[in-house]
C-alpha positions as CSV (number, residue, x, y, z in Angstrom):
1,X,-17.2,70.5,-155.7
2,X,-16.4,67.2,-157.2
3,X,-18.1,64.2,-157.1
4,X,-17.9,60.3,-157.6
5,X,-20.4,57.5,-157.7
6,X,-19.4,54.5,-156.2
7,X,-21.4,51.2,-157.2
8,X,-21.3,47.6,-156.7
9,X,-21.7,47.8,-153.2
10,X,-22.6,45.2,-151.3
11,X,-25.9,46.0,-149.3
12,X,-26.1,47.1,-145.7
13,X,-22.2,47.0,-145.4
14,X,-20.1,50.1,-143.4
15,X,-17.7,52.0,-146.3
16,X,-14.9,54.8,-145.7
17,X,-13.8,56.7,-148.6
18,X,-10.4,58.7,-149.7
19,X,-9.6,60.5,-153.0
20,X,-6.4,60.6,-154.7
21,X,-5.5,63.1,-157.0
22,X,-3.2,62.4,-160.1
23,X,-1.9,64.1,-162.9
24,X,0.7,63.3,-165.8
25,X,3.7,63.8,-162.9
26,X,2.4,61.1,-160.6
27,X,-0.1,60.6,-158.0
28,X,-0.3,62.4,-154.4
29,X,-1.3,61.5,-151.3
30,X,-4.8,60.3,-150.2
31,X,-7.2,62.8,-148.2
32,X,-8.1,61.3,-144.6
33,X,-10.8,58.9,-144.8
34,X,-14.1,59.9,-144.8
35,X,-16.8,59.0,-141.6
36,X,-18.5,55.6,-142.4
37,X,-21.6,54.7,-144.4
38,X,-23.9,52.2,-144.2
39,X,-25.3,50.9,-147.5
40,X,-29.4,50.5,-147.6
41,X,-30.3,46.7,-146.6
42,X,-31.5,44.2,-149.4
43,X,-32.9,41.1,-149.9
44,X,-29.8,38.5,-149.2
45,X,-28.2,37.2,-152.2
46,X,-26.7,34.5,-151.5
47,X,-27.6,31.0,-150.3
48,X,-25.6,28.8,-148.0
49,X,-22.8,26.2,-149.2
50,X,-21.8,22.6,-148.7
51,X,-25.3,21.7,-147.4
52,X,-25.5,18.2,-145.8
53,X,-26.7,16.2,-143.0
54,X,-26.9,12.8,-141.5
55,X,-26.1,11.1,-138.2
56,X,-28.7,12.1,-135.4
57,X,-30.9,9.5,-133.0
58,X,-33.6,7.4,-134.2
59,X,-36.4,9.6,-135.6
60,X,-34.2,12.8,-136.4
61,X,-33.5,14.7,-140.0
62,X,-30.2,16.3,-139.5
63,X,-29.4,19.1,-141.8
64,X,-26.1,21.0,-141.5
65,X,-24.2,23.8,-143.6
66,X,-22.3,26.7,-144.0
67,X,-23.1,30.0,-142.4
68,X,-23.4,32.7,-144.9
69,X,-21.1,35.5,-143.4
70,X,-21.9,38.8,-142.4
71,X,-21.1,40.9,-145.7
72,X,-23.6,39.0,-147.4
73,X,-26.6,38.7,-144.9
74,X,-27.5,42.2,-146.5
75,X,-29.6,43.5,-143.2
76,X,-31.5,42.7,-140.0
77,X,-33.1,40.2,-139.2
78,X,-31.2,37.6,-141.2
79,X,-31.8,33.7,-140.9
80,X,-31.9,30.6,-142.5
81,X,-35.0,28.6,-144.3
82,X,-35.0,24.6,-144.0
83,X,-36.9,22.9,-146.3
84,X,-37.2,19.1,-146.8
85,X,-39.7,16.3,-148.3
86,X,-39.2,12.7,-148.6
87,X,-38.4,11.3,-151.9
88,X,-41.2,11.0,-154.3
89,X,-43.3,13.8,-152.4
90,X,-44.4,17.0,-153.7
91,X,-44.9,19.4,-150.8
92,X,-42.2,20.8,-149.1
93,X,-41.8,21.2,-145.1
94,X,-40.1,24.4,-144.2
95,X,-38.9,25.8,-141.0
96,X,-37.4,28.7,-139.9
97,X,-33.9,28.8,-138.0
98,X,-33.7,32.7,-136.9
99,X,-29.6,32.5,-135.7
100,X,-27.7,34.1,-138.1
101,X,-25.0,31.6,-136.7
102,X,-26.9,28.4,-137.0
103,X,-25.4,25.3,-139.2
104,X,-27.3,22.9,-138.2
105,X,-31.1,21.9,-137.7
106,X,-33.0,18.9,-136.2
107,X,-36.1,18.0,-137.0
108,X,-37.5,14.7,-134.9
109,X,-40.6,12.8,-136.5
110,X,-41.7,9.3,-135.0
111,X,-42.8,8.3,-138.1
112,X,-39.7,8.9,-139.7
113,X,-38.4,5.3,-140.6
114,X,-34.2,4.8,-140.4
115,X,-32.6,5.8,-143.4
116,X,-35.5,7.3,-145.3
117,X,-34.0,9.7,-147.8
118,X,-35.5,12.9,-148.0
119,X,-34.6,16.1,-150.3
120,X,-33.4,18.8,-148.8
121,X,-32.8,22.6,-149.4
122,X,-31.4,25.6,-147.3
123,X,-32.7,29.0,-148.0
124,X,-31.9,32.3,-146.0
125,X,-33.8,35.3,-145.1
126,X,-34.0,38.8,-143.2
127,X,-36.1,41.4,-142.6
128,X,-36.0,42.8,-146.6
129,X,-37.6,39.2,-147.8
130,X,-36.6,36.2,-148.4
131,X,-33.6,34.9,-150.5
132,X,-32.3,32.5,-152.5
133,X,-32.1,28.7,-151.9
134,X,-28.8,25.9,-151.8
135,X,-29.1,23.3,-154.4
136,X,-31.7,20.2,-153.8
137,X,-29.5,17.4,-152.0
138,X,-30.0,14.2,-150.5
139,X,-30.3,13.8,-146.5
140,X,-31.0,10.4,-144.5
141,X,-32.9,10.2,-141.1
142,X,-30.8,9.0,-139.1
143,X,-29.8,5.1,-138.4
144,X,-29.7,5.9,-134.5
145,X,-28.1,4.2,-131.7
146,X,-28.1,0.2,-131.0
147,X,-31.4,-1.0,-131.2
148,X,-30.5,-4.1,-129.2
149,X,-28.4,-5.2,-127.0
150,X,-25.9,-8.4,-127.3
151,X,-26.9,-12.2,-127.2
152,X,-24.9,-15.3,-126.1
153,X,-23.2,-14.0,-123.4
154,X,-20.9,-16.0,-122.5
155,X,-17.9,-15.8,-119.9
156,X,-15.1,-18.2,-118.5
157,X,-12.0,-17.8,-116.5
158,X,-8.6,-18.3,-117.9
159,X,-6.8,-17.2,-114.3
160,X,-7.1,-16.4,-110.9
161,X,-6.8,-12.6,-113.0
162,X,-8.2,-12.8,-116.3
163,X,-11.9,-13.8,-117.6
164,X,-12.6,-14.1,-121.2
165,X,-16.2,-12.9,-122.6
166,X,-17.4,-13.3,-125.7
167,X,-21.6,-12.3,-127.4
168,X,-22.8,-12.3,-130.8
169,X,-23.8,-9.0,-132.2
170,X,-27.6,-7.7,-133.1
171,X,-29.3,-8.4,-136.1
172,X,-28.1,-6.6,-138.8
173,X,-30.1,-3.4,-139.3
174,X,-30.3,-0.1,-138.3
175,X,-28.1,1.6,-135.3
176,X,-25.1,-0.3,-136.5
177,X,-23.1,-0.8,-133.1
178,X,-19.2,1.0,-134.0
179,X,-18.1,-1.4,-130.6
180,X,-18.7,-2.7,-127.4
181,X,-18.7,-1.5,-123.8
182,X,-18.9,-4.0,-121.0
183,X,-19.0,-3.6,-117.2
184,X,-17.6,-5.5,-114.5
185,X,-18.1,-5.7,-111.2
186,X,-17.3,-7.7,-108.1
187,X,-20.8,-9.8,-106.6
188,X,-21.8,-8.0,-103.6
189,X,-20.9,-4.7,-105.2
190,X,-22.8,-2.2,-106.8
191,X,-22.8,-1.8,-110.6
192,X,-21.6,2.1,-110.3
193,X,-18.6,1.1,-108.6
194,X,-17.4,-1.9,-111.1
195,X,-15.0,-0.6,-114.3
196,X,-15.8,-0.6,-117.9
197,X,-13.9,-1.5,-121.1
198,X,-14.4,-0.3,-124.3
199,X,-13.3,-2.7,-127.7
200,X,-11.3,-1.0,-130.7
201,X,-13.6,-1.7,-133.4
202,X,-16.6,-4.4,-133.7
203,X,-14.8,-7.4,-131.7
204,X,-17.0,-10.1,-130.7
205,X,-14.5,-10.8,-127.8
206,X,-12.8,-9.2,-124.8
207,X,-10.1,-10.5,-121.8
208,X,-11.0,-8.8,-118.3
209,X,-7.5,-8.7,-116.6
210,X,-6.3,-7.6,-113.4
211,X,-9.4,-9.5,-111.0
212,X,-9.0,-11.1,-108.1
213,X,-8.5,-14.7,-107.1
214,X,-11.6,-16.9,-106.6
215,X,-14.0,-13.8,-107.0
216,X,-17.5,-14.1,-108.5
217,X,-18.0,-11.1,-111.4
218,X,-20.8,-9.7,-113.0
219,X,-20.6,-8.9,-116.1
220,X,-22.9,-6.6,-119.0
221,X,-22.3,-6.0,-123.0
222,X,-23.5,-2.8,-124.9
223,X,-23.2,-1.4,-128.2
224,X,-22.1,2.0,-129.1
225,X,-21.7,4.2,-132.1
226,X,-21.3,7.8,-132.9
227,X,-24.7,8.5,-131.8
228,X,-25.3,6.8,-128.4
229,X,-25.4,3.8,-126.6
230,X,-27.5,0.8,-127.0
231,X,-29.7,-1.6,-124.7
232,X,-27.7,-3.6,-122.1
233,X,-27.4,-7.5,-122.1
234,X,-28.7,-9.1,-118.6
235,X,-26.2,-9.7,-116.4
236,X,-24.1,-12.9,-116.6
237,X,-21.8,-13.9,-113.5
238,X,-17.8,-16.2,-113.9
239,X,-15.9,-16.7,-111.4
240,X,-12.0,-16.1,-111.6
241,X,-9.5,-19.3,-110.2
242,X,-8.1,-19.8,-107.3
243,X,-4.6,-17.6,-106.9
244,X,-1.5,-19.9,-107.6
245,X,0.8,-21.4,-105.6
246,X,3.2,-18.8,-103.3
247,X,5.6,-21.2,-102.5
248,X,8.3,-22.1,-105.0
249,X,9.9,-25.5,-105.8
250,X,12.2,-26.4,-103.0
251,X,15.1,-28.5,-102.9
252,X,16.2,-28.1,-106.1
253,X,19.1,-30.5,-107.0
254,X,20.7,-31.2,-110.3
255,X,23.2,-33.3,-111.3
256,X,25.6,-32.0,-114.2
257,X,27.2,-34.6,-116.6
258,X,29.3,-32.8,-119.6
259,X,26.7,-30.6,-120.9
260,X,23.8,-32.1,-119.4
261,X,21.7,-31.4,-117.2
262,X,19.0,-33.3,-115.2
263,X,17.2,-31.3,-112.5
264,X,14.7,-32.5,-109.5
265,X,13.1,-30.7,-106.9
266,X,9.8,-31.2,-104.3
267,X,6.9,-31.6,-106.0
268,X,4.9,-27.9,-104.8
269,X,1.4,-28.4,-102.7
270,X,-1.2,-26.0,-103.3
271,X,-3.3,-24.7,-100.1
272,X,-6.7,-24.5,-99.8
273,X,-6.9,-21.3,-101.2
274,X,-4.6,-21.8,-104.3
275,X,-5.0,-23.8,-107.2
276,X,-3.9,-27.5,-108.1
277,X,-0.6,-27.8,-109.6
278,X,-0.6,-29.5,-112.9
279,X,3.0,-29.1,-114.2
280,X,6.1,-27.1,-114.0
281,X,7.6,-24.7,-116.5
282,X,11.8,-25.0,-116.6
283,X,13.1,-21.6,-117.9
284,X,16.9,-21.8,-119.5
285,X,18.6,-18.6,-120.3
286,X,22.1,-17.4,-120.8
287,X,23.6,-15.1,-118.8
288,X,23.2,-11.4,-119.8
289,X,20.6,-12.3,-122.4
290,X,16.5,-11.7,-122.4
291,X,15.5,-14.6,-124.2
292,X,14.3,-18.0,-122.6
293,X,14.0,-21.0,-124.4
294,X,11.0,-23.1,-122.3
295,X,10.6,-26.0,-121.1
296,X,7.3,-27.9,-120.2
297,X,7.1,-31.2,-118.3
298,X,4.1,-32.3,-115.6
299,X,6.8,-34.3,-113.0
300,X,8.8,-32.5,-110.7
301,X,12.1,-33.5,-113.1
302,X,13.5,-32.4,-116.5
303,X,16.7,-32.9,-118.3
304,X,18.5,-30.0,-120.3
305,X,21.1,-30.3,-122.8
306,X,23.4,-27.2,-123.0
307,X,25.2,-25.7,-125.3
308,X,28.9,-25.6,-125.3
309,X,30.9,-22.7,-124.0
310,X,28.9,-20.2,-121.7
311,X,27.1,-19.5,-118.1
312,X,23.1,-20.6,-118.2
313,X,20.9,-19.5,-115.4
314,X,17.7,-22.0,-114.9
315,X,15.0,-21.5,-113.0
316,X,11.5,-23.4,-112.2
317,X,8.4,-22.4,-111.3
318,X,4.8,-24.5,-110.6
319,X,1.9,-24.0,-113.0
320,X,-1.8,-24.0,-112.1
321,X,-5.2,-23.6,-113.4
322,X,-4.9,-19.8,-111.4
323,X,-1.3,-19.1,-113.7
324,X,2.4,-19.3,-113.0
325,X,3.6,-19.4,-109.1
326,X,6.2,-18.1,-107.6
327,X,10.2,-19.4,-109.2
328,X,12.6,-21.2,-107.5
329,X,16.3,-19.6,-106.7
330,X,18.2,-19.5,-109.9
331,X,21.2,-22.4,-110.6
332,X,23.9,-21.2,-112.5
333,X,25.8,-23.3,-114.8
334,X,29.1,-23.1,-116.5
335,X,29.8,-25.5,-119.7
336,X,33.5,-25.6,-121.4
337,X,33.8,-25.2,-125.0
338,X,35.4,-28.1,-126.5
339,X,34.9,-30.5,-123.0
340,X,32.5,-33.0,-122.4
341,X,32.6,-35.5,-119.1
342,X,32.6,-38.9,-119.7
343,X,29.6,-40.9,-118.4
344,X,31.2,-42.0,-115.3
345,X,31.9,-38.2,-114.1
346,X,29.8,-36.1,-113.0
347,X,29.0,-33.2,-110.7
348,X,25.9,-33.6,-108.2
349,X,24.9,-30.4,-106.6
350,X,21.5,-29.2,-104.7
351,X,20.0,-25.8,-103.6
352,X,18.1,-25.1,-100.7
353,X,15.9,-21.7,-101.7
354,X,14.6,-21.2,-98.0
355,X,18.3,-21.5,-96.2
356,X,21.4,-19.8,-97.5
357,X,21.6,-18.4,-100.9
358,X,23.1,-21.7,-102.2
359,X,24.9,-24.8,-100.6
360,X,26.3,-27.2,-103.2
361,X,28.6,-30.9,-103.2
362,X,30.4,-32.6,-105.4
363,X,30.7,-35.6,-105.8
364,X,33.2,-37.8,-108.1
365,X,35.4,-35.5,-110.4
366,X,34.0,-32.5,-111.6
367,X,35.0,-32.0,-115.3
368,X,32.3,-29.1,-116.4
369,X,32.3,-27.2,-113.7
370,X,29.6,-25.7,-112.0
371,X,29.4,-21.7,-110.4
372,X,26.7,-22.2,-107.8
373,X,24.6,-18.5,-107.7
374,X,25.6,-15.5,-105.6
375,X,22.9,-13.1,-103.7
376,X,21.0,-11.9,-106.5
């Protein structure tokens, strides 16, 4: 009977065997395996990698690291051994962390001040002894979640939709905020049922849109980070401007002259419920294009100078303190490349948005004509 020693085996780990015979001609094929042997368990050998830690709330010591895997736990039993002491100490704390699958371990002192830095080391264990430890790093307790909440709260309405809020940020220290959450809510509501916005990074400053017209909102700031939220500001209460006007300008007339322009319509009265009109906005565009060159003027009147050769679609609409209202009809106008009207012709025409689509006249000669607008 023959016989072989195999060595180097790692401990408490199943084997199968086969043997090949070979000679000078070549080598034949292996016997079946043979039924599997467990090697004899040992102390572990070797210690967990990549130890680190960090992060946590206020008061924790977070240690994290790489689970040894199961060929090299070397028998029952097996765990891990935590062991940390603050700088400039000599004894060390250890606990015990019996899952062979652990990689992580909190341990939650009240004394332990933000940021202390401690020494830490991971050992590992099983029911053989104990084994070997990680190299000594350096772990801080964690900075925690916001300490405190916002100051200067501060909110004002830019709409009848929108209110801006703005707050200064806590004290520098620890529980850094990452950003801000604030809630919303309509007065007479409950808190559960309002919405919350979140900012992209540590902005000082957020625009609620979407409210509702002449609304009283409540209104709270938070910090957040990766390991909670902070304390809440109190409550602070804006409310949002009165909707704008639904009625557009009426009786839009405009008198063409060459390549000019000059347009007057109604002046537009706000109801009770909608805010006071404190100009008009005159948009000029041509025809099959996006863009709109703007114009701003605070009487119900504005003259526009074309360019020469194409079709320009003009439209005006009231502004308030609530936003933009509603626009009037459109006017379509057609200038001629190369022809201008002398100053004593000219084309008067006028619109009447709540009647037929358009109803026009012209009086004296008409020299740059005009192409009143179709149903659109």
């Amino acid at each position: 009977m023959e016989s072989a020693m195999a060595v180097e085996l790692n401990p408490w780990v199943e084997y199968e065997f086969r043997v090949v015979a070979s000679n000078a001609i070549g080598t034949g094929d292996p016997s079946a395996p043979s039924r599997a042997v467990r090697t004899k368990e040992a102390v572990p050998s070797v210690a967990p990698a990549n130890v680190s830690g960090g992060n946590g709330r206020r008061h924790e010591l977070v240690t994290s690291w790489e689970p040894v895997s199961e060929e090299f736990q070397n028998g029952k039993g097996f765990g891990y051994i935590v062991a940390f002491r603050a700088n400039g100490t000599r004894g060390w704390k250890e606990k015990m962390v019996t899952s062979a699958d652990s990689t992580t371990y909190k341990y939650r002192d009240e004394t332990f001040p933000p940021l202390t830095p401690f020494e830490v080391k991971v050992g590992v264990y099983n029911n053989k002894g104990d084994g070997p430890f990680s190299e000594v790093v350096t772990v801080y307790s964690a900075e925690g979640e916001p300490r405190e909440a916002p100051s200067e709260v501060k909110a004002s309405s830019t709409s009848s939709s929108e209110i801006k809020i703005t707050w200064r940020p806590p004290n520098p220290g620890p529980g850094r905020p990452a950003g801000y959450e604030v809630s919303y809510w309509k007065e007479g509501e409950q808190e559960d049922s309002g919405k919350k916005k979140k900012t992209i990074g540590n902005e000082t400053t957020m625009m609620l849109t979407g409210l509702t017209g002449n609304s009283v909102y409540l209104m709270t700031v938070r910090g957040f980070n990766a390991i909670g939220q902070g304390p809440t500001s109190a409550p602070i209460t804006a409310r949002t401007r009165k909707d704008p006007p639904v009625r557009p300008p009426a009786n839009l007339m405009w008198i063409q002259e060459g390549n000019n322009v000059s347009l007057n319509w109604d002046p537009v009265k706000s109801q009770q419920n909608e805010s006071d009109v404190i100009g008009y906005k005159v948009l000029l565009s041509q025809e099959g294009r996006v863009h709109h060159q703007v114009m701003r003027t605070i009487n119900p009147s504005a003259v526009l100078s074309l360019p020469e050769g194409g079709t320009y679609i003009i439209e005006v609409l009231a502004v308030s303190e609530g936003g933009e209202g509603a626009a009037s009809s459109l006017v379509r106008v057609l200038t001629s490349s190369g022809v201008r009207a002398k100053s004593s012709q000219c084309s008067i025409h006028s619109g009447q948005p709540w009647g037929p689509p358009w109803t026009w006249t012209t009086a004296l000669l008409l020299i740059a004509p005009l192409v009143p607008s179709a149903s659109w």
